[in-house]
C-alpha positions in Angstrom: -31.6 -38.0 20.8 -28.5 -35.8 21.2 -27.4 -33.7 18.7 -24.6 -34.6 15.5 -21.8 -32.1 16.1 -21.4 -31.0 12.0 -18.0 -32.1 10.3 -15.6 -29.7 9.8 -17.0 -27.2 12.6 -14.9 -26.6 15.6 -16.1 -25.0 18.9 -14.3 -22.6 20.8 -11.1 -20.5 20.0 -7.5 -20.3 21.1 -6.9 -18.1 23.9 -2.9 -17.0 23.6 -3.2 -15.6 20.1 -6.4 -14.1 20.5 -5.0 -12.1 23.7 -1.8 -11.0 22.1 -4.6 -9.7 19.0 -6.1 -7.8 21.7 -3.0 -6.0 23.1 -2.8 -5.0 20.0 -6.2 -3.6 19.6 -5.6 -1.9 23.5 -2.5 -0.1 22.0 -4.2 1.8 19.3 -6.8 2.3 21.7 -4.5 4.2 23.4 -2.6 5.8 20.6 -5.9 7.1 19.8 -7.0 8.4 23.3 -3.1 9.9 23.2 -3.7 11.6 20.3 -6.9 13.6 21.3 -4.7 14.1 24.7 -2.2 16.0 22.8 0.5 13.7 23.4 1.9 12.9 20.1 5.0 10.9 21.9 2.6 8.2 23.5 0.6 7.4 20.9 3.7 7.0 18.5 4.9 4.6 20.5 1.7 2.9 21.4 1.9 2.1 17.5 4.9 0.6 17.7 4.1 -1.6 20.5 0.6 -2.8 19.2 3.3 -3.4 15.8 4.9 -6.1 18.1 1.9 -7.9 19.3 1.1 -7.6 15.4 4.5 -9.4 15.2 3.9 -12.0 18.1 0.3 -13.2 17.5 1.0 -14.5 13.8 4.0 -15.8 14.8 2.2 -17.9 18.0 -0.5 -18.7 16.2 1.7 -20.4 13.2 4.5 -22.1 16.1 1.7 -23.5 18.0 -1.0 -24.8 15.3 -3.8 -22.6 16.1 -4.5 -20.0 13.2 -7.9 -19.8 12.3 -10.7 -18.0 10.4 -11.6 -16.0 13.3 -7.9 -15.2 14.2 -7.7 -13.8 10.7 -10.7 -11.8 11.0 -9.9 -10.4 14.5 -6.4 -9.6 13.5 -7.2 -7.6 10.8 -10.0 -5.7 12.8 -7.5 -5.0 15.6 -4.8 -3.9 12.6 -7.1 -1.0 11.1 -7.8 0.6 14.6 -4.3 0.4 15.4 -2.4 0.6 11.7 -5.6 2.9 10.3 -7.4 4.9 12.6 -4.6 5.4 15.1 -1.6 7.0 12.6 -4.2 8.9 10.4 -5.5 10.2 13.9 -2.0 11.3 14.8 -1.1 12.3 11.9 -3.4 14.8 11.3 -3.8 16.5 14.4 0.1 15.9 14.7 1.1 17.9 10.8 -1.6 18.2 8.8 -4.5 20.1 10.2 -2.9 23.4 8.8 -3.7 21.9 5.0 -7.6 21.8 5.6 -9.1 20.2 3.0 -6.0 18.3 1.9 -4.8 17.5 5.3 -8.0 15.4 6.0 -8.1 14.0 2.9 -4.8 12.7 2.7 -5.4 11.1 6.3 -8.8 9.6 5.2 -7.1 8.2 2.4 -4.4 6.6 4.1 -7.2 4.9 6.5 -9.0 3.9 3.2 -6.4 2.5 1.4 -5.4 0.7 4.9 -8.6 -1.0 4.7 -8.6 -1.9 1.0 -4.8 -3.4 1.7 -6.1 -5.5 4.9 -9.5 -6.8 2.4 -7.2 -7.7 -0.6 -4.8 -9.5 1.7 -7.5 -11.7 3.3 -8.8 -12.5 0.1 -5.4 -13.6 -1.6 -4.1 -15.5 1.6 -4.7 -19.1 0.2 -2.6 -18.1 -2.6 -0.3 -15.7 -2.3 3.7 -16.5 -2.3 4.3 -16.3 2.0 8.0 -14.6 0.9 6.5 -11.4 -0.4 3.2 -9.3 0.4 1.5 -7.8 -2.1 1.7 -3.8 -1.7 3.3 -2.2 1.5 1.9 -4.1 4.6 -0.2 -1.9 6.4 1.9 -2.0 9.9 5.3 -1.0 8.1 3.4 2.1 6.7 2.0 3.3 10.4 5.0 2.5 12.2 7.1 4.6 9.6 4.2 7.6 10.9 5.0 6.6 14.3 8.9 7.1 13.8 8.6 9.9 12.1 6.8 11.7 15.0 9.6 10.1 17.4 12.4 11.1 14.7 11.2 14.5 15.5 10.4 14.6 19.0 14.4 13.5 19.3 16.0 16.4 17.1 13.7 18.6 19.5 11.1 19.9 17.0 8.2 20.8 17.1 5.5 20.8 13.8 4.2 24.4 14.3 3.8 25.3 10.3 2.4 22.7 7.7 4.9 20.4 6.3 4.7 19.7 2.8 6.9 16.5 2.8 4.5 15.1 5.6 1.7 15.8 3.3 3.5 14.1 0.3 4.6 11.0 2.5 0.6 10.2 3.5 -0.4 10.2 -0.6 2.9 8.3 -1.2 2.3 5.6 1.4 -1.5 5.1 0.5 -0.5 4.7 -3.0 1.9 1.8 -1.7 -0.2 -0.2 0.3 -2.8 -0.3 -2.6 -0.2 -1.1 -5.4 0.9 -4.4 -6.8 4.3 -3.2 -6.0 6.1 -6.8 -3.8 7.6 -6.6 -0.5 9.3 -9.1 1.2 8.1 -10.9 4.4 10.4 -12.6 5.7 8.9 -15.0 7.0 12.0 -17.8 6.1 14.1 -16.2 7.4 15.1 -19.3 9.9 16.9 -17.5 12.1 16.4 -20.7 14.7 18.4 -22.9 12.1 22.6 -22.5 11.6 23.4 -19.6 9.8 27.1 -18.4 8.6 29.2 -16.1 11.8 28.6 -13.6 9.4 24.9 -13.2 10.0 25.4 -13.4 13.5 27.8 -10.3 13.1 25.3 -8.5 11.3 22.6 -8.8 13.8 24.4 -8.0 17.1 25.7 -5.1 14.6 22.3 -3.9 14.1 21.1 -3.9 17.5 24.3 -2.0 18.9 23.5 0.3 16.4 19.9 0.5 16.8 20.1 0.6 20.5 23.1 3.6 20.3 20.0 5.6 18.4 16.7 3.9 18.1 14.3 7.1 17.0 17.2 7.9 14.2 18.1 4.3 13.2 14.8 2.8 13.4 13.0 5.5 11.0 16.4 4.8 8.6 15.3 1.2 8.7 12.3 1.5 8.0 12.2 4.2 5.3 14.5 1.9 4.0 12.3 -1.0 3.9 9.4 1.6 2.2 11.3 2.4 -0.7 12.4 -1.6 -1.1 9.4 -2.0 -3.1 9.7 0.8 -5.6 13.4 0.6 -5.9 13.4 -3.3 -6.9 10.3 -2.6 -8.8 12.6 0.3 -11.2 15.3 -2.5 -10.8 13.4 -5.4 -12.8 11.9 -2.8 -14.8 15.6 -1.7 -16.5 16.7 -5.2 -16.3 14.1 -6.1 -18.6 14.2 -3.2 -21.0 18.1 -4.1 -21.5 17.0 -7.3 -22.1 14.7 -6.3 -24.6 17.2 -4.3 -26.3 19.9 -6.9 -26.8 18.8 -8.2 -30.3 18.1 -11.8 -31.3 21.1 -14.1 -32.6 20.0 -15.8 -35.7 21.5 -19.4 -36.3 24.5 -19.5 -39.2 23.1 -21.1 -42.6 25.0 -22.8 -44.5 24.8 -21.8 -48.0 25.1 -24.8 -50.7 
């Protein structure tokens, strides 16, 4: 008698994705390797290339139908090697070794709360609003490590003395990617649909610029994007206070 294939259980998984998630593991692979090289510039930009498999594997995955349990879990496997491990790797043996004890630890942390961002994200998939993310995704924080090592790999400097504002940046961006703080996704963006000639000005304004000076532009970007979250966060918070302040109107009575 052959055997009832269970309801609701499907064999086998989608191949495209699932490569793409691997390029992605394979670049912090290497960003790692780099690191213990000594060769700060190729692991930075190993980052930001396993950030564009990051980028294309969701984005396949959603187009053509196939996200899945396992694509999730495999993703976010592949992310902490090459989002967690990788930057607070470089990091470390890149600015921070000279602190000692709080050059490890603020590297370990940023690994730690890299994990604890990728866990609570999993678990709040099903319910979260897709526009925003909860806390700083964990790819924005390590590719702002990776252009900060470019950023100053293009001015021609070199991290021989410890860094303070390095230091401050790791406890700053682990505090980020564990706070409720909201970031926006764009995800709806549409840029496939019409859009006004405005927004097509903007983007091929962008990439001129971009292109003209990626290490400098890219790292403005992006720090830009960072302090998003805490800047609309202060924002709503005044907003609200005035708000608060403006005192009730009471309704006229009309005396007899």
């Amino acid at each position: 008698m052959p055997k009832r294939r269970k309801a609701g259980i499907r064999k086998g998984i989608h191949i495209i994705p699932n490569l793409f998630t691997t390029g992605n593991l394979f670049c912090g692979f290497l960003a790692i390797i780099s690191t213990f090289k000594e060769r700060p510039f190729y692991a930075a930009v190993s980052i930001l290339i396993a950030v564009v498999f990051d980028q294309l594997d969701g984005k396949i995955a959603r187009l053509a139908g196939a996200s899945s349990r396992f694509g999730i879990e495999y993703d976010s496997l592949a992310d902490l090697v090459s989002f967690g491990v990788a930057p607070a790797l470089l990091i470390y043996y890149w600015a921070l070794k000279g602190f000692g004890r709080l050059g490890w630890l603020a590297a370990f942390l940023f690994l730690a709360c890299g994990a604890l961002r990728l866990a609570r994200f999993n678990v709040q998939t099903a319910t979260a609003d897709p526009k925003y993310y909860t806390g700083l995704p964990i790819p924005a924080a390590a590719t702002l490590i990776a252009l900060t090592v470019l950023l100053y790999h293009r001015l021609g400097e070199k991290l021989t003395t410890e860094h303070i504002a390095i230091l401050i940046m790791m406890y700053g961006l682990s505090f980020l990617m564990v706070s409720n703080i909201r970031y926006p996704s764009f995800k709806e963006l549409g840029l496939i649909r019409r859009k006004p000639f405005s927004v097509l000005v903007f983007v091929v304004s962008s990439i001129v610029v971009i292109v003209a000076e990626p290490e400098i532009m890219l790292f403005l970007f992006c720090s830009a994007y960072v302090l998003l979250g805490p800047l609309n966060l202060i924002y709503r918070w005044r907003k609200i206070k005035a708000l608060k302040a403006i005192p009730d109107e009471k309704p006229n009575t009309i005396q007899g």
